[in-house]
Structures are given as C-alpha cells and as structure tokens.
C-alpha positions in Angstrom: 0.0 0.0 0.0 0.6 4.0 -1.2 0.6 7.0 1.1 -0.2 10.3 -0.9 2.3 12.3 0.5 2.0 16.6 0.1 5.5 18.7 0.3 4.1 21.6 2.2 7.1 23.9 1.0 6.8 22.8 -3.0 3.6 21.3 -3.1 4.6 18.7 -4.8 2.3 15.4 -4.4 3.8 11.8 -4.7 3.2 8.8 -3.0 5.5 6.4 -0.8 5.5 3.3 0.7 3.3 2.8 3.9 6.8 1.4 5.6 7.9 5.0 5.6 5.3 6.2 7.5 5.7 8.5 10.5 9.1 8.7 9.5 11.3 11.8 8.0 13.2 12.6 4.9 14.0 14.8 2.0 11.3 15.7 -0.7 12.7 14.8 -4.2 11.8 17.7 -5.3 12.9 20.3 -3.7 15.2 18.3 -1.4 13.5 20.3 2.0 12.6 17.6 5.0 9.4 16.2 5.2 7.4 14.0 7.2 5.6 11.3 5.9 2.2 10.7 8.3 1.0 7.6 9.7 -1.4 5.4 7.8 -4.2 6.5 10.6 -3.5 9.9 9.7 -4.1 9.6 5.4 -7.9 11.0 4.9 -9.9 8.5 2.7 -12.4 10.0 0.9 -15.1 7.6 0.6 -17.8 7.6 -2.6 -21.5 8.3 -1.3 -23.4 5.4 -0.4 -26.3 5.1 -3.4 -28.8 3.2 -0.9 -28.4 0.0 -3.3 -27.7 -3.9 -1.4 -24.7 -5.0 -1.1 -22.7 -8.5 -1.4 -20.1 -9.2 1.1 -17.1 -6.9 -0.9 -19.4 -3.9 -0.7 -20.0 -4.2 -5.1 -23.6 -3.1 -5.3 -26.1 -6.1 -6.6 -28.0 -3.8 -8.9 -27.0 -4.5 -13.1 -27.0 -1.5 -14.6 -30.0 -1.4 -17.3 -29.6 -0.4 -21.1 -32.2 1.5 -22.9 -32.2 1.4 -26.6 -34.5 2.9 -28.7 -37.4 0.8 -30.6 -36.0 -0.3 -33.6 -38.1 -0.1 -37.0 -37.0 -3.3 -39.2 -36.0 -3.5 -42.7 -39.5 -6.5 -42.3 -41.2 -3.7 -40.9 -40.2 -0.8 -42.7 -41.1 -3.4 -45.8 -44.3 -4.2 -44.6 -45.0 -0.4 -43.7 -44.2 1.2 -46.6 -45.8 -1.4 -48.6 -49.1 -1.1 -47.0 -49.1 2.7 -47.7 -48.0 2.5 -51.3 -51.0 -0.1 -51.9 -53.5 2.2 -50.3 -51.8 5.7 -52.1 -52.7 3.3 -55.7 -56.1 2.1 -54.6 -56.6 5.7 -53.9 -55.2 6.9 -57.2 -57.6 4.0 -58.9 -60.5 5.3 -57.0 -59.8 9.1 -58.0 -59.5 7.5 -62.2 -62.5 5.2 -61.9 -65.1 7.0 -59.9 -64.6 10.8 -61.0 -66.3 13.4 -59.3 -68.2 10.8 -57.2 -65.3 9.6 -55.4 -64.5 6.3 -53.7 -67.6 4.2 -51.9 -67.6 5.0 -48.4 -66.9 1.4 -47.8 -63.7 2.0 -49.4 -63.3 5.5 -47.5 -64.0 3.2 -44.2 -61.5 0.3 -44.8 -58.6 2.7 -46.0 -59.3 4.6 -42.4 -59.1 1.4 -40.6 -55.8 0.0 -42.5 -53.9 3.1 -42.5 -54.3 3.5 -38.4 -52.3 0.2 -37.6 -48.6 1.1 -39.6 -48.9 4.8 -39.0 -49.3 4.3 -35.5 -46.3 1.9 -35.3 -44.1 4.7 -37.2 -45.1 7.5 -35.4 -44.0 6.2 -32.0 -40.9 5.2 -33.1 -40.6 9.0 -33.8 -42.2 10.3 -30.8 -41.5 8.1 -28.0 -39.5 9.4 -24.8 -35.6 9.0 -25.2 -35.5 9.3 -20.8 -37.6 6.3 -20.4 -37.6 2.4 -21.6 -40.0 1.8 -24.8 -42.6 -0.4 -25.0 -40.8 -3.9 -26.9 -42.6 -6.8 -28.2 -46.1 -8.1 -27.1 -46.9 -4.8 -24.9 -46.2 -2.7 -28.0 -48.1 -4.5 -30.5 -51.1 -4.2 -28.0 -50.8 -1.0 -27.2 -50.5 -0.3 -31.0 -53.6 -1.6 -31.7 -55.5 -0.1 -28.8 -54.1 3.3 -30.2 -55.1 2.6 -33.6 -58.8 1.6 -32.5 -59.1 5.1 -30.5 -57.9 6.8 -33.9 -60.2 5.1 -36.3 -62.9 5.8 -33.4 -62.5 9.7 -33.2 -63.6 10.2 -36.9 -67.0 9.3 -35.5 -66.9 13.1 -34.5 -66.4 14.3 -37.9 -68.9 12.0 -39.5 -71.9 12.9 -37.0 -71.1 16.1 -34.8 -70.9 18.5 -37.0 -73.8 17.1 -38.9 -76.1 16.7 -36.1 -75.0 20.0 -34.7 -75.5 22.1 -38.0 -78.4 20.2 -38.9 -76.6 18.6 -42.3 -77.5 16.0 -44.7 -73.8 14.5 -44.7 -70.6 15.6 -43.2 -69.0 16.4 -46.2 -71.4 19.4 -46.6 -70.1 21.6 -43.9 -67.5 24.4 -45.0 -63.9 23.8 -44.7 -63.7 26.1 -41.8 -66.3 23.5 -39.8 -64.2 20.7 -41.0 -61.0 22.3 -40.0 -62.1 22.9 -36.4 -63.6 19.3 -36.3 -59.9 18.2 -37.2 -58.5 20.0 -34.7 -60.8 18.5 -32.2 -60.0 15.3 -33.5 -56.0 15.8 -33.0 -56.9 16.8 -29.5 -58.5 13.7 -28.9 -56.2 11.7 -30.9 -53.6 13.0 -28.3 -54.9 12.5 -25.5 -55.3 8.5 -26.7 -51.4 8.7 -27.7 -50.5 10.0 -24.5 -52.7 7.2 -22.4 -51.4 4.6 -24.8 -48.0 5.5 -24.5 -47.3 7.6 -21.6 -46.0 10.5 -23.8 -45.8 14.4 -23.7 -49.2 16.1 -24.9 -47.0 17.6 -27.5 -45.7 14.1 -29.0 -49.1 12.6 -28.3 -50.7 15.8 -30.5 -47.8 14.9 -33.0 -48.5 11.5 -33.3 -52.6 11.5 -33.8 -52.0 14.5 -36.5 -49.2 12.1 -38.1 -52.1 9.8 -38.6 -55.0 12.5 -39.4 -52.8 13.6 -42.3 -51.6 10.5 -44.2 -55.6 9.4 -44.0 -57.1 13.2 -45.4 -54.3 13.3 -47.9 -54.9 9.9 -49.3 -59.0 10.6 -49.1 -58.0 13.8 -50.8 -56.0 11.8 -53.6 -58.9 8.9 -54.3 -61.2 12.2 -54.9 -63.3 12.0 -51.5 -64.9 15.4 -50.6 -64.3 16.2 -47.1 -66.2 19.8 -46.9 -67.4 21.9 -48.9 -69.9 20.1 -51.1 -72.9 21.8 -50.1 -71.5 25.2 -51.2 -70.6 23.0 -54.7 -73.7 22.2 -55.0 -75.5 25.3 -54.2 -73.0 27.0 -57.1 -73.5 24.4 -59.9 -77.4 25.0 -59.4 -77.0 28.7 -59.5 -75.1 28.3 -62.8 -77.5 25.8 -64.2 -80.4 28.9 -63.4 -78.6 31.7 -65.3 -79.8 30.9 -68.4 -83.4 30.6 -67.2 -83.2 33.5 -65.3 -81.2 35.3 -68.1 -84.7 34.7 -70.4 -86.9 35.4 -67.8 -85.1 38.7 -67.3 -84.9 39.2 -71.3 -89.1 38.7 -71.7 -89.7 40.9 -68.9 -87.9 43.8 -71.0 -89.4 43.0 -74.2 -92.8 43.4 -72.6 -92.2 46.5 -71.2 -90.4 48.2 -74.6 -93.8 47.2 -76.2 -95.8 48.8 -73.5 -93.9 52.1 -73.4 -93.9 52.2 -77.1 
C-alpha cells in the first residue's frame, strides 16, 4: 500500500511506501525535510453510499439497465411502406375510376381502418420518450392496436357532430372552416389516446394522432373524397344551371315593357 504524501514547501504530491510512514526525509523535489504521516493519519475519501444492497465486498447487486431505442426493421419498414403504397394506388384507382363521385364509403371506411395500424407503429418510433424504456414486443403490439382503435374511433366526431349540430344531410357538406375545427378537435383527442397509450408528452401525443389525421385526409384527398365543402358545390352548380333561365326570364320581362312604353 501508497501513502499520498504533500511537500508543504513545493507542493509537490507523490506517493511512498506505507513502511515509511511516521518517518522523516528529504522531498525529491525540492530536497526540504518532510514527514511522511501515519497510515491513521491519510484521509480517505469515501464515494457516497447510493442506498443499493450490497454483497459481502461492498459491489452493489443492482445490473445497470440499457435503454435502446425501438428499432423499425428492414421486415417492418417493408411491410410499412408497402401497406401505404398499396393504399396511395387504390386511392389513385378510385380518383380514375369514380370521378367526381369519389370512392364508396366502404372504401373510404376500410382505408381509415388500415392506415391506423402502420402509421401508429411509425409514429412512435418517432415520438417516444428518449429518458424512459420503450414499449418492446407483445406490450407494444397491443398497445399499438388499442391506439389505432381510438384513432379510427375519433372520426366518429367528424362524420356525425358537425352534422347533427348544424343540422346537415352529410358531413362532407359543412365548410372547410367547420371541418378544419372538427380536425382539430379530432387531433386533440387523438392526443390524449397517444399520451394514455403511451405515456408520452401532450406535444408528442398531439404529434402523433396529426401524423395519422394527415396521411388518412391526404390519401382521401388523392382517391377524390370530398371532405367539406360540397354543399357550397352544390349550391353554385345550381345557381349556374339557373342563369340561363333566369337570363330569359329577365330578357321577356324587357321585351314586354319596350312594347308597353312604345
């Protein structure tokens, strides 16, 4: 065993054998007598006890744990980015084959329900907390689909609040300005099933559910479904279909009264 010795005229620091101690001698540095202290006198600085149990050598029992981040799979990003092309070309197919009248709202109903499962799956691997462990295997996969059910379940608000409340035929005749406050409600509650699901932030869990909200109203956009709006549509194309009535209405009442001035 070492003593840490201190020169108190150089302040030099080395260490010497613990035979020397209590003794006297010349520091090799500056040559000036010294003398080295007694074992009982060296000051041990001693790490703070952490509260973990112990084995017999004092080592703590705990194994540290390592976090690593949820890993999206070449499989998975496969599988993923598959299932989103497919749906992006039925969509396209739908917008070609149906015109104007858009896709069937079966079709509008089963692309909402397949698109909730992988884009719920990406987006946490996006959004999840970095400080604590992520959900792994079977937990995730269940908690995945219990997020992507409360998804496809929230656009029961835009199909019969607005509708109910503004006394509408359809949801797709409300203006856009309705619709964009019913998305925004729908993002809100979208979050709040991201953060139960997954114990994140409001912010990721608002990030998440609007991941979702957008892939599904750009791809409805793309297969030619009308979210809003089509009351106003209709209103203008039978307001353009009247002009020429209207117009000849307008044109006899002036030819009868010419003839009764003249």
């Amino acid at each position: 065993m070492s003593i840490q010795v201190t020169c108190p005229s150089c302040l030099k620091r080395f260490q010497v054998s613990d035979k020397f101690a209590g003794k006297s001698g010349p520091c090799p540095a500056c040559k000036k007598p010294i003398k080295i202290p007694d074992k009982s006198e060296e000051v041990v600085v001693h790490a703070p006890d952490d509260g973990a149990p112990k084995d017999s050598k004092g080592q703590s029992v705990l194994k540290p744990v390592t976090i690593s981040d949820p890993e999206l799979t070449n499989r998975m990003l496969i599988i993923a980015g598959s299932a989103v092309v497919a749906l992006l070309a039925v969509a396209v197919y739908f917008r070609v084959s149906s015109g104007d009248a858009g896709p069937p709202l079966w079709a509008q109903l089963l692309g909402v329900v397949l698109l909730a499962l992988p884009l719920t799956r990406i987006g946490y691997s996006f959004v999840h907390d970095r400080e604590l462990a992520p959900y792994t295997g079977i937990e995730l996969r269940n908690r995945v689909l219990i997020c992507s059910g409360l998804f496809v379940l929230t656009w029961v608000v835009y199909a019969f609040v607005p509708a109910y409340v503004l006394e509408l035929d359809a949801a797709n005749e409300m203006s856009w300005t309705t619709a964009g406050i019913t998305f925004c409600i729908m993002g809100v509650l979208g979050a709040l099933a991201s953060v139960a699901c997954f114990e994140l932030e409001f912010l990721p869990g608002f990030i998440h559910a609007g991941f979702y909200y957008a892939v599904v109203i750009i791809t409805g956009l793309i297969a030619g479904v009308k979210f809003a709006g089509e009351a106003i549509e209709d209103e203008y194309q039978l307001s353009m279909e009247l002009l020429p009535s209207l117009g000849g209405f307008l044109g006899s009442l002036a030819s009868m009264a010419s003839g009764w001035l003249l």
